[in-house]
N, C-alpha and C positions, 0 to 999 in steps of 0.2 A: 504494500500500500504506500501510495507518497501524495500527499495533500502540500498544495502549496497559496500562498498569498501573491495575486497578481498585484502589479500598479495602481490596480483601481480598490481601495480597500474595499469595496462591498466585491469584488472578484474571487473567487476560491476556485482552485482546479485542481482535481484530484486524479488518480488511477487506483485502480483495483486489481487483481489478476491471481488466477486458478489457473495452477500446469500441471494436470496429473500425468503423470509420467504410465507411458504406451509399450515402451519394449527397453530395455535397460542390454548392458553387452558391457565389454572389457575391452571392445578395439579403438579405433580412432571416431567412431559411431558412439558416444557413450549414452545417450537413452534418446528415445524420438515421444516427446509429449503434445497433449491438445492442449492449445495455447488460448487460453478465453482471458479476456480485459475488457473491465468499464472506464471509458476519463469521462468526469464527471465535471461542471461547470457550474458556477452559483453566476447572482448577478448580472450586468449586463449580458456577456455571452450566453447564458443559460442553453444549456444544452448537455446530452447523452450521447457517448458514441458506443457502440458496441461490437468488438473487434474477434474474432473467433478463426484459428489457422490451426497450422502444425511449427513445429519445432525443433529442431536438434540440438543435443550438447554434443560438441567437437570437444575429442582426446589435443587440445593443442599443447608443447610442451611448456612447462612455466605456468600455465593460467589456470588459476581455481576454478574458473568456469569460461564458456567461451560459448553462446550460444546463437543462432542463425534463427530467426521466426517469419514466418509469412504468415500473415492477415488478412483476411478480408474486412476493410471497416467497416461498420453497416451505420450511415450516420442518420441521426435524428432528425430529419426533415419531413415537411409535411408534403403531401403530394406525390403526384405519379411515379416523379423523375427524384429518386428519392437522393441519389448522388453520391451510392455506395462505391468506395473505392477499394485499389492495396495499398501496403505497405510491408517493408521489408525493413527488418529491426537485428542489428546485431550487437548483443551485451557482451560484456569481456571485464573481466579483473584477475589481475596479477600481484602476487605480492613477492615482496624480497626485504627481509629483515619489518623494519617497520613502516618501509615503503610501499607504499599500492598505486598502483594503475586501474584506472576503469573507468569506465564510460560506457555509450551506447551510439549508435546510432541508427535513425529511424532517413528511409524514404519512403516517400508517397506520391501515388501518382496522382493527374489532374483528376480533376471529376464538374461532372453537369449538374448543379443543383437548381431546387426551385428557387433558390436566391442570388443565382448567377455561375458563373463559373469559378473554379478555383484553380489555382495552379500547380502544379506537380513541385516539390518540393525536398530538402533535408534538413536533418537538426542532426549536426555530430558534436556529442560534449563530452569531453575524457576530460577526467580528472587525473590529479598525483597528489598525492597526501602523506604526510606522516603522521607515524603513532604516538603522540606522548603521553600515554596512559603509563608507559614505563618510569618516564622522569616525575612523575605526580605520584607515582607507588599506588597508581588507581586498579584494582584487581576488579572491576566489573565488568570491562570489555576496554574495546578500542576508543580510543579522543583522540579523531585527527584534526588535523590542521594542513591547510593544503589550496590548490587554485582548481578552477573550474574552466574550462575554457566555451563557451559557446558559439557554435557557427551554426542557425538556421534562415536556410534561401526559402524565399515566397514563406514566411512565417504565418500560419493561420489558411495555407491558401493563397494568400494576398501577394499578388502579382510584384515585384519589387521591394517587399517588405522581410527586409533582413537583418535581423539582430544578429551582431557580433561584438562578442564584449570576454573578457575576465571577473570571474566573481572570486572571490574571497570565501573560502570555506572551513566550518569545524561541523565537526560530525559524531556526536555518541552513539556509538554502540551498545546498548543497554545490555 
C-alpha cells in the first residue's frame, strides 16, 4: 500500500495491490503471479483505476527482487469509450551493506477517453538510500536516508507535462 499527499492539500492518491503468486521455481523464472492494483484518488482528481495482468520475478544477480508486470488498466470513466489502457511496470531493489537501490518504472500507453485523449507516457524513479538505523542502535528495522530521482513524460496523460525533479528522502521500516 502507498498513500500519498499531492500539491493540492484536499488531493490524496493512493495504491493498493494483491500478487498471489501462480507457479514458484529455483531458475532464472523465480514465480509468475496475478498482478491486481487499485490507485485510488480523493479531491479534485477523484477517480479509481483498476489495473489486473500477470507478473514475473527475475532470478537477477544482486537484486532482492526484480520484477516485470503487465497491466491492463481499466480506468474509471463514464461512457462507451471507457479509455482502458496498458502498462508495463518494472520494480527492482538491490542492496549492499546499508546501501539500497530501487525504484520502478511504469509505461503506458495512449488511450481515447470520454474526456479526451491522453498520451502515452513514463515515470522512472530509482532511488539510493542508506541505512542509519545502525548509527542510532535502532533494532526495529531500517531509517534510510537517501534521494529520489523523478522523470515522468506526459504526467497524468497530459501531453507535454513532465515532472523532473530530486526529492529528499527518509524512510522507516517499521
Amino acid at each position: 500500500m502507498f498513500v500519498d499527499r499531492l500539491s493540492n492539500p484536499d488531493d490524496t492518491y493512493g495504491e493498493f495491490s494483491i500478487n498471489p503468486t501462480l507457479y514458484k521455481d529455483d531458475s532464472l523464472l523465480k514465480s509468475v503471479f496475478l498482478a491486481t492494483q487499485v490507485e485510488f484518488s480523493s479531491g479534485d482528481s477523484n477517480f479509481n483505476n483498476y489495473l489486473m495482468g500477470l507478473g514475473v520475478s527475475l532470478a537477477v544477480p544482486g537484486a532482492n527482487y526484480f520484477n516485470i508486470i503487465y497491466y491492463r488498466r481499466f480506468q474509471e470513466d463514464l461512457g462507451i469509450d471507457r479509455g482502458d489502457n496498458n502498462q508495463l511496470t518494472v520494480t527492482w531493489q538491490f542492496d549492499k551493506g546499508n546501501f539500497r537501490f530501487d525504484g520502478f518504472l511504469d509505461i503506458v500507453d495512449s488511450a481515447d477517453t470520454a474526456f479526451g485523449d491522453t498520451e502515452a507516457g513514463f515515470n522512472f524513479t530509482p532511488q539510493i538510500k542508506y541505512n542509519i538505523a545502525p548509527m542510532l542502535d535502532l533494532k526495529t528495522g531500517r531509517l534510510d536516508v537517501g534521494i529520489e530521482y523523478v522523470y515522468w513524460k506526459n504526467k497524468f496523460g497530459v501531453d507535454g507535462e513532465t515532472e523532473n525533479n530530486p526529492n529528499l528522502l527518509v524512510k522507516w521500516h517499521f
